[in-house]
C-alpha positions as CSV (number, residue, x, y, z in Angstrom):
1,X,27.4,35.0,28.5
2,X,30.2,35.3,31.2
3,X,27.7,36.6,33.5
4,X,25.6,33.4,33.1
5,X,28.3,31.3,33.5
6,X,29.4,33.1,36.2
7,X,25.6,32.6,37.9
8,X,25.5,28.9,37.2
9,X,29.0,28.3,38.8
10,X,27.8,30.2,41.9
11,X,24.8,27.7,42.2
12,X,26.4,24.9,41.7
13,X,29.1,26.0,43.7
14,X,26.6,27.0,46.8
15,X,24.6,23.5,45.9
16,X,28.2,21.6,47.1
17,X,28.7,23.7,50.2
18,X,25.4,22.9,50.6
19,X,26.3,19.2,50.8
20,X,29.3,19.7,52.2
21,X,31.1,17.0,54.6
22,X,31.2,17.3,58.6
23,X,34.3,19.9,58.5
24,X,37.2,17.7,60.0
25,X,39.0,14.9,58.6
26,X,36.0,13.4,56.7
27,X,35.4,16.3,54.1
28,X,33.8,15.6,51.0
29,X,35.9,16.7,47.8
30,X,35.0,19.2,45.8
31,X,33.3,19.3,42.4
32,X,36.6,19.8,40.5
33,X,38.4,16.9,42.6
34,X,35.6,14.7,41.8
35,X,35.5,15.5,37.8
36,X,39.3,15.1,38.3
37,X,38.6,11.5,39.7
38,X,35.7,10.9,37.5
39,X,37.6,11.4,34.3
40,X,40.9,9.7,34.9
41,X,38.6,6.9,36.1
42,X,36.8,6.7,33.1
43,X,40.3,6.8,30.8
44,X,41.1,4.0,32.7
45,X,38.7,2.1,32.7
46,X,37.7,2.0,36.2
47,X,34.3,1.6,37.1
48,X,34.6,1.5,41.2
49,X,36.7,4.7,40.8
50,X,33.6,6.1,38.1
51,X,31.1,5.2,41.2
52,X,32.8,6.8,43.7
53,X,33.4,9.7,42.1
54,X,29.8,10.2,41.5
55,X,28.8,10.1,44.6
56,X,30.5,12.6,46.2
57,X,28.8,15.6,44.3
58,X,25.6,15.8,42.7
59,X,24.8,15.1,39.2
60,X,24.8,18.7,37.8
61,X,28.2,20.2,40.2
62,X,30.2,16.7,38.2
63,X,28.6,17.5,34.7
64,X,29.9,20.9,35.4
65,X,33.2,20.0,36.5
66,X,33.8,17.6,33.8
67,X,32.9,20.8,31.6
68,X,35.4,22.7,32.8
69,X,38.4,20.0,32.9
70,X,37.7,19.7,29.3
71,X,37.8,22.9,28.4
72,X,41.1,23.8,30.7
73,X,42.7,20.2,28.6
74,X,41.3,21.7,25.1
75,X,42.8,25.2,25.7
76,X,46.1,23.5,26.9
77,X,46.4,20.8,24.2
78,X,45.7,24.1,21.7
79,X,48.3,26.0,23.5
80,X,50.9,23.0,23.2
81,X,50.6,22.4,19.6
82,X,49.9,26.2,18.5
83,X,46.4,24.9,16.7
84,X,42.6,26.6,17.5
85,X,40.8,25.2,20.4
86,X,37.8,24.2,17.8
87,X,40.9,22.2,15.9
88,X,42.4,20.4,18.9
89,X,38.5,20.0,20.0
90,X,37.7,18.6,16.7
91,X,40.6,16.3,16.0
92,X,40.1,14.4,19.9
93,X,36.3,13.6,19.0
94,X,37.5,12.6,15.3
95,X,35.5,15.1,13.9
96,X,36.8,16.4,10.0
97,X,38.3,20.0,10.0
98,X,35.8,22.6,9.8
């Protein structure tokens, strides 16, 4: 499992070099700055901030990004208040204990 993971965050990390900015002052943020953006534009309600965040990565580098903020918030949110990851998972969507 961690060796596919490992795979698909190669790609997609090769895929953003790939896209990659001029090199100077005008460098394009990377796919964990734009998940960064992305999210804390979406809990606030900010669609400009949304669209620009999308549009510095491509689709499949910000789906992954935003895959791994979450799980880096579950596992510290679980950490926090001494409960599973599934639980602290679980009680954010509003999903019943398992």
């Amino acid at each position: 499992m961690f060796g596919r993971l490992r795979k698909s965050f190669a790609e997609v990390v090769s895929s953003v070099r790939a896209e990659g900015g001029s090199g100077g002052h005008d460098r394009t943020p990377n796919l964990f700055e734009a998940a960064a953006a992305y999210v804390s534009a979406c809990a606030e309600d900010d669609q400009e901030r949304m669209d620009e965040a999308t549009s510095w990565v491509s689709p499949e580098a910000l789906s992954f990004g935003v895959s791994e903020l979450a799980c880096r918030a579950v596992i510290a949110l679980a950490r926090e208040r001494d409960e599973s990851p599934r639980t602290v998972a679980r009680t954010l969507l509003g999903l019943p204990a398992a």
